[in-house]
C-alpha positions in Angstrom: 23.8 25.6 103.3 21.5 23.4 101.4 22.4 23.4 97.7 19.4 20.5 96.9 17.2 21.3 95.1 13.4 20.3 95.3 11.2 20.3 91.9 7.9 21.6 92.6 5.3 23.5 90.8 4.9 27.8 91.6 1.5 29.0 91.6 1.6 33.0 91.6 -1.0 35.3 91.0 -1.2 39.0 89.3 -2.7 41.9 91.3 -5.8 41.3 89.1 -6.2 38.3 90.2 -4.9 36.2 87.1 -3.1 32.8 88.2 0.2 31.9 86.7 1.5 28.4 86.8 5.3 27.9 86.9 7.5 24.5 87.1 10.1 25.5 89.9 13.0 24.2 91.4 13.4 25.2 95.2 15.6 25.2 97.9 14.9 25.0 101.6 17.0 26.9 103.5 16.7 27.9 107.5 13.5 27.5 107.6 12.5 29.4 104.3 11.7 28.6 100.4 14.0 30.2 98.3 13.0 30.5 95.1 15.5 32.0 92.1 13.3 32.7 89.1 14.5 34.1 86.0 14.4 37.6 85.0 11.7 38.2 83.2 9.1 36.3 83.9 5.9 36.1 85.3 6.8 34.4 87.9 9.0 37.0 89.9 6.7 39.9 88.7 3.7 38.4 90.1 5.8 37.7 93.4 7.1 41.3 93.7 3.7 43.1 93.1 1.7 40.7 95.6 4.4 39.5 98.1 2.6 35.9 98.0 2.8 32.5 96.2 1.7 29.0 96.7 4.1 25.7 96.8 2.7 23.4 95.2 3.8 19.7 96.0 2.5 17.1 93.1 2.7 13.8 91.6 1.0 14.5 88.8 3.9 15.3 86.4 1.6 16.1 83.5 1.4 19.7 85.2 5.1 19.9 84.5 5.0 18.4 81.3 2.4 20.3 80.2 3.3 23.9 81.2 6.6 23.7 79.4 4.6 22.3 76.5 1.4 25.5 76.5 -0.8 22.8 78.9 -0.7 26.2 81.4 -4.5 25.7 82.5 -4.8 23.3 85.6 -7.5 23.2 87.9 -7.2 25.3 91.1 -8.7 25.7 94.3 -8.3 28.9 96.0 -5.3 29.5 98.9 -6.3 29.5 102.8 -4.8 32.3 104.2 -3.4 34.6 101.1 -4.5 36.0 98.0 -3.8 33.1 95.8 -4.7 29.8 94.1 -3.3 26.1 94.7 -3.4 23.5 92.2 -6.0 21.0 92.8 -3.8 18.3 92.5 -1.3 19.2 94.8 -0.5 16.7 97.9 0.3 19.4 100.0 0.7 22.9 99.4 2.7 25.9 100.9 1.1 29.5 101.3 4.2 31.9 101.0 4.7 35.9 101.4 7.8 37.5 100.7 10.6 38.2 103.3 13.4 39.2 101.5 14.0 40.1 98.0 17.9 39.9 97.0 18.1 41.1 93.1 20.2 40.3 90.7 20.4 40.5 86.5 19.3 37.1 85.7 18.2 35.1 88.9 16.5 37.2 91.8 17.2 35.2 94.7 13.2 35.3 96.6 13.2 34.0 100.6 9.8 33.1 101.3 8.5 32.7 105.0 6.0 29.9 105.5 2.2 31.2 106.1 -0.1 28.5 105.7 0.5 24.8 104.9 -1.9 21.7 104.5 -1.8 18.5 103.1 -4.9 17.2 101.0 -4.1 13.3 99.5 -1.2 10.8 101.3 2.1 10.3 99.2 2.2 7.0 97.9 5.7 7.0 96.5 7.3 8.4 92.8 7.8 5.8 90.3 11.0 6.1 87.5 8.6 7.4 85.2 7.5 10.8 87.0 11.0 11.5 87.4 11.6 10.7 83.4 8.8 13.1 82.8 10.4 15.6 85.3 13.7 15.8 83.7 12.7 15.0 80.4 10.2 18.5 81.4 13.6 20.4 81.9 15.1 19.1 78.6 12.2 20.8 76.8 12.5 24.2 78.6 16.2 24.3 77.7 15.7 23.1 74.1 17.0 26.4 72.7 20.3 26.1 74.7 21.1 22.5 74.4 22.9 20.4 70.8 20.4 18.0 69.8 22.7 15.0 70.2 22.3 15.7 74.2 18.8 15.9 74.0 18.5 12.8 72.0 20.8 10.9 74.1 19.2 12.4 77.3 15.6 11.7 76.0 16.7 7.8 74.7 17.8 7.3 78.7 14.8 8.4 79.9 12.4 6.6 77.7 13.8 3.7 79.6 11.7 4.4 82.3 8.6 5.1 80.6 8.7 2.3 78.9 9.1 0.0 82.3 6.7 2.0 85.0 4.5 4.8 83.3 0.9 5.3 83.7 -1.6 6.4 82.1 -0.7 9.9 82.8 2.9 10.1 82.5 2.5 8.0 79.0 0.2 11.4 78.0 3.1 13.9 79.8 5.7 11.7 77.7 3.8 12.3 74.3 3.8 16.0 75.0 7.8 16.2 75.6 7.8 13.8 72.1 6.1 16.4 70.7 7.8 19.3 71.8 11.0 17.9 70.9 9.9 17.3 67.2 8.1 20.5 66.9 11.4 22.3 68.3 13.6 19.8 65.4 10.9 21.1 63.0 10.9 24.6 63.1 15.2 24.5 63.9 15.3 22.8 60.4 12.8 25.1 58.6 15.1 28.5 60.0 
């Protein structure tokens, strides 16, 4: 059994046609995505009522940065062969429909068969700096659970490699995470 896990971005849609964008870590497993979102979220109800999602693959980490952040509107480009969006920045994307559905109280466990899948830009490699923003993405959506001193520490690390590779855009992502982080400190102090 494969136990990696791959950190992509979730694009799901309502049956009313509303598009949700989710950071999400995967697994690939005998030929299926497996996907474990929490319960609740949008996420798995949008998956349950439609049967479908879309895999985004990116390396444009702003996407991540910014959905934990509120940045939740990203351009999209509708799916090929399912009722659904892709991101428009996505290197390659994944149409899914649900195959099995294994519940449980706080992680759903989702396997998704492969329907359509195309590729749209060539990867040119990650630098240090995407995957800074990618972690430092996590921190922020697990502010509430983590002591500050770990997300300090964790966030000092990290700055590392911003400071030595980032663009443009994962200077922007950073700032957002800076903010978040402050905002989070902010209203924690005021309580």
């Amino acid at each position: 059994m494969n136990d990696q896990i791959f950190e992509t971005v979730v694009t799901t849609q309502s049956p009313e046609g509303v598009a949700h964008i989710a950071p999400m870590g995967v697994r690939y497993r005998a030929g299926r995505i497996v996907l474990m979102p929490f319960k609740p979220s949008t996420t798995l109800a949008n998956i349950v009522a439609t049967r479908h999602a879309v895999l985004n693959l990116i390396t444009d980490t702003r996407v991540f940065a910014g959905c934990v952040t509120g940045r939740k509107q990203w351009p999209l480009l509708p799916a090929e062969a399912i009722a659904g969006q892709r991101l428009a920045c996505a290197l390659h994307h994944i149409e899914l429909q649900l195959e099995e559905h294994a519940d449980d109280p706080q992680r759903p466990v989702l396997r998704m068969a492969r329907v359509h899948e195309a590729s749209h830009a060539p990867f040119m490699g990650l630098n240090r700096a995407q995957a800074a923003v990618v972690e430092g993405a996590v921190l922020v959506s697990r502010l509430h659970m983590l002591p500050p001193e770990k997300i300090d520490a964790e966030m000092a690390y990290l700055q590392i490699a911003i400071d030595k590779t980032a663009g443009a855009g994962e200077r922007e992502a950073w700032g957002w995470l800076q903010q978040a982080v402050a905002a989070h400190r902010e209203k924690v102090g005021a309580q």
